[in-house]
Every structure is written in C-alpha cells, then in structure tokens.
N, C-alpha and C positions, 0 to 999 in steps of 0.2 A: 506536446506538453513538456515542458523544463521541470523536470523531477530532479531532486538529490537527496542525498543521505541525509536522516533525520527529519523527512517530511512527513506528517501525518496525513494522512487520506482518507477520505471518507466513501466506503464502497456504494454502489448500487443496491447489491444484495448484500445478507448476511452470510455469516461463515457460521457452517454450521457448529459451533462449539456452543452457541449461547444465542438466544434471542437479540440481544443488544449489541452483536459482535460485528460492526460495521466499519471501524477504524480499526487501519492497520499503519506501521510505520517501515517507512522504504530503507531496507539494508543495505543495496546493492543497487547501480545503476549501470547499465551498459544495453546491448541486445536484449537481455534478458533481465529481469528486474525481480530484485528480492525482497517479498515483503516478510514483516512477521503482525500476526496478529494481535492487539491490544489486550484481550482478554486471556489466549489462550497460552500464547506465546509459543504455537506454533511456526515456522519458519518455511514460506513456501516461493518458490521460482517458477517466473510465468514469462512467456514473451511480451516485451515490451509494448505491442499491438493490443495485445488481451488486456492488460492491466491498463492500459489507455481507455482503451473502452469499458472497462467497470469502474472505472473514477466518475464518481458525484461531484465533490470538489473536493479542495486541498485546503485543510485545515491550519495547521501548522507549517511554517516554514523552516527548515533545516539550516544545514551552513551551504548558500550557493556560495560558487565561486566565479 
C-alpha cells in the first residue's frame, strides 16, 4: 500500500479513546509508520506490516511525491 504523510485512514477497529475513533492520519512513513489518532490525538508507531493490515481504506490523500 503507498502511504504518505497527511493521509487519512480509516481503521478496521476502533482505538480505544472513544467509540467513533476509527480515523487516524499518517505522521511518519518509512519501516515503521506513525500514526496519530483523530479524536484523541494520541501518537502511536506500529510496523508498517500491522498498520497495513488494520487499513479499511484511505480516506484522505496527503501530499504524495
């Protein structure tokens, strides 16, 4: 999946901060991918593998290059 910064995601599951807390937006791209969540705006790094596989889809597109 072609991720970059500024994309908005739509999870599988929710984050536990909030019932509706399903979109997060991507900080960081490389191995390991940094997202923060929409609601809480917490900040979390996950292997790029994981975070592949909790993507529903991609909402928002960022600035690719």
């Amino acid at each position: 999946m072609d991720l970059s910064i500024g994309d908005k995601i739509e999870m599988k599951k929710n984050h536990p901060c909030g019932k509706k807390a399903v979109v997060f937006t991507v900080l960081r791209v490389g191995a390991d991918i940094k997202i923060k969540c929409d609601n809480c705006g917490r900040e979390i790094m996950l292997p790029r593998l994981k975070v592949e596989k909790m993507i529903k889809k991609l909402l928002i597109v960022g600035e690719h290059q």
